[in-house]
C-alpha positions in Angstrom: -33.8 30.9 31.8 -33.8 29.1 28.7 -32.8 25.2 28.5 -29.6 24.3 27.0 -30.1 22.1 23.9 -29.2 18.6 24.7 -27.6 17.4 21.1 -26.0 20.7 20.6 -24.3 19.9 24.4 -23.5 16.7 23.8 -22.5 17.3 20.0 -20.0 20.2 21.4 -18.8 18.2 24.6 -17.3 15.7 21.9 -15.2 18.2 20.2 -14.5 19.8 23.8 -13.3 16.8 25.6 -11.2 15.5 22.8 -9.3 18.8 22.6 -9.0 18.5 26.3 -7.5 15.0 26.3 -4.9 15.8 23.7 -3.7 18.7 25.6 -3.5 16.5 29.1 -1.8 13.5 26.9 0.7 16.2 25.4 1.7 17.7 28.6 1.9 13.7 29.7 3.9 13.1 27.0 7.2 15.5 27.5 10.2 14.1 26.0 8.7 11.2 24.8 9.5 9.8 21.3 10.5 12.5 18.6 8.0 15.1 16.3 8.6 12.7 13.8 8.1 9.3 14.6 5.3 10.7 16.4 3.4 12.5 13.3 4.2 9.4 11.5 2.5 6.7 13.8 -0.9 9.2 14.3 -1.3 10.0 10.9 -1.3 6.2 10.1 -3.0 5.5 13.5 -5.5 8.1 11.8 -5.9 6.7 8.5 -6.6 3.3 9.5 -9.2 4.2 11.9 -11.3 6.5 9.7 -12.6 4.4 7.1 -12.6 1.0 10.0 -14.8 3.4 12.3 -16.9 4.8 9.7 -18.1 1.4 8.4 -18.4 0.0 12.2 -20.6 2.8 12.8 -22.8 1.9 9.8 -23.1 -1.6 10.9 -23.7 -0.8 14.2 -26.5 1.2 12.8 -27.8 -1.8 10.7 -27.4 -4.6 13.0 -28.7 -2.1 15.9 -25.5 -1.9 18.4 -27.0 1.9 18.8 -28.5 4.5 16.1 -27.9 8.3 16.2 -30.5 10.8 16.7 -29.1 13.8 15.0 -29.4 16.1 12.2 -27.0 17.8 9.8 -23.1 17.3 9.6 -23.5 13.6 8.8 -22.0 10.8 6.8 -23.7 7.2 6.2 -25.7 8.7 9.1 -22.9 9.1 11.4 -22.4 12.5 13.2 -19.1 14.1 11.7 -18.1 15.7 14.8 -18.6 12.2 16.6 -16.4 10.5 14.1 -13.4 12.3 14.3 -13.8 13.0 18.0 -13.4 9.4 18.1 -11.1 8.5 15.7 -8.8 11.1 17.5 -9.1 9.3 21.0 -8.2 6.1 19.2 -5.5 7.5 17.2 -3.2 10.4 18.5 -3.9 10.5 22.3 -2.9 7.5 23.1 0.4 7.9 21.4 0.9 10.7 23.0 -0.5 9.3 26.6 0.9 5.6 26.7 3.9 5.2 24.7 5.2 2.8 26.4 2.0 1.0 27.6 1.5 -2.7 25.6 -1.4 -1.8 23.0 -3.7 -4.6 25.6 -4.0 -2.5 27.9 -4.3 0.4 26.1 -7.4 -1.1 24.4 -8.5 -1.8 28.1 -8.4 1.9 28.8 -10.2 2.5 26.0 -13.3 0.2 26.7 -13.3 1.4 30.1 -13.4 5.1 29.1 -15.9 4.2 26.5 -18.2 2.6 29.3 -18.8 5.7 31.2 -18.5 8.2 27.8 -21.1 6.4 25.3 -24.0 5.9 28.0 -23.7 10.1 29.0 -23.9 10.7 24.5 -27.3 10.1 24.7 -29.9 11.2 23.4 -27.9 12.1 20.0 -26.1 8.3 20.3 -28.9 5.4 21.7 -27.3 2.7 22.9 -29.2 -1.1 21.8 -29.0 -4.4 24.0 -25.8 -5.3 22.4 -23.8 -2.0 22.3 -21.0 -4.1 23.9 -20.9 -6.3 20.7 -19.9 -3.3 18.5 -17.6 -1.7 20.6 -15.4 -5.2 20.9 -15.5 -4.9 17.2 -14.9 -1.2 16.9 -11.5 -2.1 19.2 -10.2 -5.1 17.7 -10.7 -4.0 14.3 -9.5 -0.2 15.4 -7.9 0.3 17.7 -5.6 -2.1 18.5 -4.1 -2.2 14.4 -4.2 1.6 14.0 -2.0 1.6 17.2 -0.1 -1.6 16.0 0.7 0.3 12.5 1.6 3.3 14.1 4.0 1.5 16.5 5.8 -0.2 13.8 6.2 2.4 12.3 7.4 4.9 14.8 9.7 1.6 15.7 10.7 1.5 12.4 10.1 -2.6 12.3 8.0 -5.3 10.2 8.2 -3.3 7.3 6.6 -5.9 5.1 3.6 -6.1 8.0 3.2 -2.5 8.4 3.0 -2.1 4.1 0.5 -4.3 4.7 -1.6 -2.3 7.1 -1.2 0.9 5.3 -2.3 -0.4 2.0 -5.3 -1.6 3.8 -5.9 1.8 5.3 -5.0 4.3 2.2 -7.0 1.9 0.2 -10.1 2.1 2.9 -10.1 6.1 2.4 -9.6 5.5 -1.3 -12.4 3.3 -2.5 -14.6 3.9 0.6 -14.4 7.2 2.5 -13.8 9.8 -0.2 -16.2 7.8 -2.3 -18.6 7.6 0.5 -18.3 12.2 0.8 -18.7 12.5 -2.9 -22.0 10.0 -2.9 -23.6 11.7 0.1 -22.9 15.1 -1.5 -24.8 14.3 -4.3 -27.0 11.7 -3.7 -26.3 9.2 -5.9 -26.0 5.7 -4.2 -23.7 2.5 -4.7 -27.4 1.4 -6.0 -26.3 2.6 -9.6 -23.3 0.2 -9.5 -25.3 -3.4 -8.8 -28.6 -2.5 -10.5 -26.2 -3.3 -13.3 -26.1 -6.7 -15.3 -23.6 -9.5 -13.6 -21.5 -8.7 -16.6 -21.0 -5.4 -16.3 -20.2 -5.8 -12.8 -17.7 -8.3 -14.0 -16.1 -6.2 -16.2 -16.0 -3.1 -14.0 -14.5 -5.4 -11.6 -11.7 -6.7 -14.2 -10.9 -2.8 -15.0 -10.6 -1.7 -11.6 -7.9 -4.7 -11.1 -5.6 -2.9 -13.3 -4.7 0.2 -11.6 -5.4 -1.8 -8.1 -2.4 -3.9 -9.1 -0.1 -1.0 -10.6 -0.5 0.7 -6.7 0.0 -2.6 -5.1 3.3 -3.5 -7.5 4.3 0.0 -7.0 4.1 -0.1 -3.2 6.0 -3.6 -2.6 8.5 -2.1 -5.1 9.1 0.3 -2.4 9.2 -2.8 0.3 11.7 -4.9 -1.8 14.3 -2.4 -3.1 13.5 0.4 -1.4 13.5 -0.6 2.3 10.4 1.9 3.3 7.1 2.6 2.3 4.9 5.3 0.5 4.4 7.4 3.8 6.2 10.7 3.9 6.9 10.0 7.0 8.3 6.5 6.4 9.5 7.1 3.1 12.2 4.4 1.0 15.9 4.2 1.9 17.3 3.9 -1.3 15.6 5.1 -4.3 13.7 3.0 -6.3 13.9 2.7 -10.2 13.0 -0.8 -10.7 9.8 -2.9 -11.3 6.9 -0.4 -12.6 9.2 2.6 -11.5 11.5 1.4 -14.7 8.6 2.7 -16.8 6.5 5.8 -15.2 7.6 8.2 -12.2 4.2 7.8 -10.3 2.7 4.6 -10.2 0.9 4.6 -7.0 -0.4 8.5 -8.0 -1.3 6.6 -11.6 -3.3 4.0 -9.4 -4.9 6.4 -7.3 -6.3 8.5 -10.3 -7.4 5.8 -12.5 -9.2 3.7 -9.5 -11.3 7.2 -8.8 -11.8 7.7 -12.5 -13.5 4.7 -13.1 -15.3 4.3 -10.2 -16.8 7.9 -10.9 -17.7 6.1 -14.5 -19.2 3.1 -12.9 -21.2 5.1 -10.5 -22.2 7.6 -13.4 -21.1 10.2 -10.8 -18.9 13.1 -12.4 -17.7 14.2 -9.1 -16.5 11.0 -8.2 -14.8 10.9 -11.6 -13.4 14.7 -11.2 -11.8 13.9 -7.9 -9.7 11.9 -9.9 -8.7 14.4 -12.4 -8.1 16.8 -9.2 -5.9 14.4 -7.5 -4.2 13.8 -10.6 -3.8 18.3 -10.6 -2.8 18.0 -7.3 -0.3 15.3 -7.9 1.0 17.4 -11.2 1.2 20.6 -9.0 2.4 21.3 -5.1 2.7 17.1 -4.5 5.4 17.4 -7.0 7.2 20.1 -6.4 7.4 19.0 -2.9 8.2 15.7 -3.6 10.9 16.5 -6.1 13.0 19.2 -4.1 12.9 16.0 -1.4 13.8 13.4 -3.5 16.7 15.8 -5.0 17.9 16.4 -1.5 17.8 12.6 -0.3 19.4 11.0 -3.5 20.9 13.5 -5.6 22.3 13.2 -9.2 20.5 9.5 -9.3 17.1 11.3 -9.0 17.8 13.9 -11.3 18.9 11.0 -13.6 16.0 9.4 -13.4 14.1 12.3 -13.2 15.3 12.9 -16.7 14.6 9.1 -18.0 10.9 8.2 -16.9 8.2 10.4 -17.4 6.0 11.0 -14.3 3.1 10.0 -15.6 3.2 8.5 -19.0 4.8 5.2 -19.0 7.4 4.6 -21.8 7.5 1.1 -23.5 10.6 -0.3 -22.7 12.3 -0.5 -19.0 14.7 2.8 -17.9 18.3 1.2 -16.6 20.1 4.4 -14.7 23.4 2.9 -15.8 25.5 0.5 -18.3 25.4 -2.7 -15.7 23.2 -5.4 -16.7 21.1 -7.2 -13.7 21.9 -11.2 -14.1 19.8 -14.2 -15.1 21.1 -17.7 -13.9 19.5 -20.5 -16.3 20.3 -23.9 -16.0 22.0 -25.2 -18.9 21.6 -29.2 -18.4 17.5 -28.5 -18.0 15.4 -28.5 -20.3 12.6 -27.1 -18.7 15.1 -24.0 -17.8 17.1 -23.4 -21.0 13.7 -23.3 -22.8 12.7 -20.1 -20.2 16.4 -18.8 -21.0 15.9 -19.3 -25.4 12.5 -17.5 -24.7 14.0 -14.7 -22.9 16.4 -14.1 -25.5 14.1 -13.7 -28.4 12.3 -11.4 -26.8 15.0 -8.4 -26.4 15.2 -8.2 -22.6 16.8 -5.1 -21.7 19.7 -4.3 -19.1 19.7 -8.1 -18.4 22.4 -10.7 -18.9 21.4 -14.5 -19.1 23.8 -16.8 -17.8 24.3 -20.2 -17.4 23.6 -21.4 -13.8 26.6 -23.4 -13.7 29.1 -20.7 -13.5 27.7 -18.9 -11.0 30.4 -17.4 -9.1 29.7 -18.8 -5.1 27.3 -21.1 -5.1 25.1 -24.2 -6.6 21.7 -23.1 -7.5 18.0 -25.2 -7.3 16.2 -22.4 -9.4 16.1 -19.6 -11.8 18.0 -16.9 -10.1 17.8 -12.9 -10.6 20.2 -11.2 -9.0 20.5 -7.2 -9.7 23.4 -5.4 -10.7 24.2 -3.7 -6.7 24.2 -7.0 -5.4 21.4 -6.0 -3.1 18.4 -7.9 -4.0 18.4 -12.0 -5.3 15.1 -13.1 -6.5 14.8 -17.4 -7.2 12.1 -18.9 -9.5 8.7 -17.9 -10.1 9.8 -14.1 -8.9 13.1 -14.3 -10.7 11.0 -14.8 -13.6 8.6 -12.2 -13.3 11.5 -10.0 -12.3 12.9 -10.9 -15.8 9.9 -10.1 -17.2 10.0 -6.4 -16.1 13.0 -6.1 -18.7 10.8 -6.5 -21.9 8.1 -4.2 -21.9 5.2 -2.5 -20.3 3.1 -5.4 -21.2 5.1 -8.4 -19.8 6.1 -5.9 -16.6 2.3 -5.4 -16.0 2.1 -10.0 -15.7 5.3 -9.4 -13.6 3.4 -7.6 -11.1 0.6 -9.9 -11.0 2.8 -13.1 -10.2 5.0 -10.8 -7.7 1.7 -10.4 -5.6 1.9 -12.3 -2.1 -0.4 -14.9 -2.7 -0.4 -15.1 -6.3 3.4 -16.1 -6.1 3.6 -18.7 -4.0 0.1 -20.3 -5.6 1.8 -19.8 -9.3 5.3 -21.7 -7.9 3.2 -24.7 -6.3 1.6 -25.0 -9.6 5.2 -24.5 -11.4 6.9 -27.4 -9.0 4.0 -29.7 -10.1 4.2 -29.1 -13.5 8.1 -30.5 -13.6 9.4 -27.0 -12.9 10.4 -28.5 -9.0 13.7 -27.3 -7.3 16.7 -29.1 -8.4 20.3 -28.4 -7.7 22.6 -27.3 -10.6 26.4 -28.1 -9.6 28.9 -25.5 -10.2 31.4 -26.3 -12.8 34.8 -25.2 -11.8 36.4 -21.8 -12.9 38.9 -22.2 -15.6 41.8 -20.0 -15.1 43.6 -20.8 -18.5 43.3 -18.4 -20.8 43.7 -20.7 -23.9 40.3 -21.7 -22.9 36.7 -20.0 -23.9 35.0 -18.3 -20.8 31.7 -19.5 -19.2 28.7 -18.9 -22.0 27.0 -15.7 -21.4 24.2 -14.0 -23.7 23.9 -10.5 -23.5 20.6 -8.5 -23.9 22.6 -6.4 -26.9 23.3 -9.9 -28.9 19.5 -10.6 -28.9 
């Protein structure tokens, strides 16, 4: 009778058991939460745990929390089947198993299972001294977030918390995971990256920044005005034509395809460079189809406006305003400082935005510059009300509009602002005159520039 191969048992077993599990944890599950929700909260459960798990797995290799004894299917060294076997346990089955368990203990659950399971991998997974080290890591940086993402998201709660997490996790398969394929595919290293001069890698770095900011813009946009983020799943409430979206249909697609592009070019690896172009077919093809029969079916004639406005992917030079209402601009009048933002506003040509003098605003007194759009549904004070005025001159000024929008760059820039004499300071309403004799409150309109 002929042995069994150990690695090809154990190697199979993972796939086995896995498939297993989710069948048990979907029979568990019953009437649980709905297709939906779920689908949502494992694909991002998913998404954040592939490229965390990947790179755990090559540190645990490095810092020798255990190696793998295996041969073909791998990435960085890491079995493939192994991988997604445990990115699965981590990600769908216990959304499927503990729904309504606190993500603690689940993570308990998880380290116990992984007590008995890792030990009976060998000999394709040798364990080192300190195993326990990486799978604390693996679980805190894993585990519990994917689950906390997915949560939030089946929840539908901490939307600005759970753009957070999904940026980090798209942006993980982005620049690492798919990079990472590609490079072991055909064998050209990171290596061909920092060999290079500290200038060059300054400069790659500098170009990269660009479309890294367009997808990062594009996806607060999405927070902001559109109440929901870039996940099919979890997709905006409202639609969004504002920020970048007032110049080019498909910012974060834009983003995705340049970032691969030149990283292909930095690496000098063509495939890396053509999954870029292929994203961007993909994106021109079946991505778009879909995604315009859906956006036609959520919003209607104002996506088939827009539609018909803003090019999908090359950006136009001025701002697209879906209607004749202006968004406002509340400048102080008795500051100095302020009128001077107001005059400099004006000779540049903003368009589909009114300036007007803070002192006749129409409820309340006001300590900064104030945007306030033309729904009523989004006020903006200071350093963003700027930038947000910005975004109504051109491609260039909305590109710096993105840059100070960014979470820590805005608060950083309004410190420095208040310092430099541009501190809050409160601008008395003057009353409304109701005589009609008398010359209404001063207002300049974009079309007088």
């Amino acid at each position: 009778m002929i042995a069994a191969d150990p690695y090809l048992v154990v190697r199979a077993s993972s796939i086995y058991v896995t498939a297993l599990l989710t069948i048990a944890a979907w029979l568990w599950h019953g009437k649980g939460s709905g297709a939906r929700p779920l689908i949502a909260g494992s694909l991002l459960a998913f998404a954040w745990n592939l490229p965390v798990l990947l790179l755990v797995n090559v540190a645990a290799q490095r810092f020798g929390w255990w190696q793998f004894d295996a041969k073909g299917g791998l990435l960085l060294g890491v079995p493939v089947d192994f991988l997604l076997a445990w990115i699965w346990l981590w990600s769908v089955v216990p959304l499927l198993a503990f729904e309504a368990l606190a993500i603690g203990a689940i993570a308990m659950v998880a380290l116990a299972f992984d007590l008995i399971v890792m030990p009976a991998a060998a000999p394709v997974l040798r364990l080192g001294p300190l195993w326990l080290v990486g799978e604390v890591v693996a679980l805190a940086a894993g585990l519990v977030p994917g689950l906390l993402l997915a949560r939030m998201t089946m929840r539908d709660e901490r939307l600005p918390e759970r753009a957070v997490l999904q940026v980090i996790a798209f942006s993980g398969m982005t620049l690492y995971v798919l990079p990472a394929i590609i490079i072991e595919a055909t064998g050209v290293g990171w290596t061909r990256l920092f060999e290079r001069p500290t200038w060059q890698i300054c400069v790659i770095i500098q170009c990269l920044a660009v479309p890294a900011i367009i997808g990062l813009s594009a996806v607060q946009e999405f927070v902001t005005r559109g109440a929901g983020t870039p996940v099919p799943y979890d997709p905006p409430k409202r639609i969004v034509t504002t920020g970048l979206y007032a110049y080019v249909r498909n910012p974060m697609q834009l983003s995705a395809v340049l970032l691969l592009c030149l990283l292909g070019l930095a690496l000098q690896n063509v495939w890396l460079a053509g999954a870029g172009i292929m994203a961007h077919i993909y994106s021109v093809g079946l991505a778009g189809w879909d995604e315009d029969d859906d956006l036609n079916k959520r919003f209607g004639s104002a996506w088939t406006t827009y539609r018909r406005g803003v090019r999908a992917w090359w950006p136009r030079v001025r701002p697209w305003r879906p209607d004749g209402r202006d968004d406002l601009l509340y400048v102080a009048e008795s500051c100095g400082m302020c009128s001077e933002v107001g005059r400099w506003f004006q000779h540049r040509g903003v368009h589909g935005l009114e300036i007007v003098a803070a002192e006749h605003h129409p409820s309340r007194a006001l300590t900064r510059i104030t945007y306030e759009s033309s729904d009523g549904a989004y006020t903006a004070s200071g350093i963003e009300a700027v930038a947000r005025a910005l975004e109504h001159v051109h491609i260039g000024w909305a590109l710096i509009a993105c840059v100070l929008r960014l979470p820590v760059v805005r608060p950083l820039t309004q410190i420095i602002v208040d310092a430099s004499g541009g501190e809050p300071r409160r601008i008395a309403p003057r009353p409304v005159i109701s005589d009609p004799s008398v010359a209404p409150r001063p207002v300049i309109h974009s079309t007088d520039l």
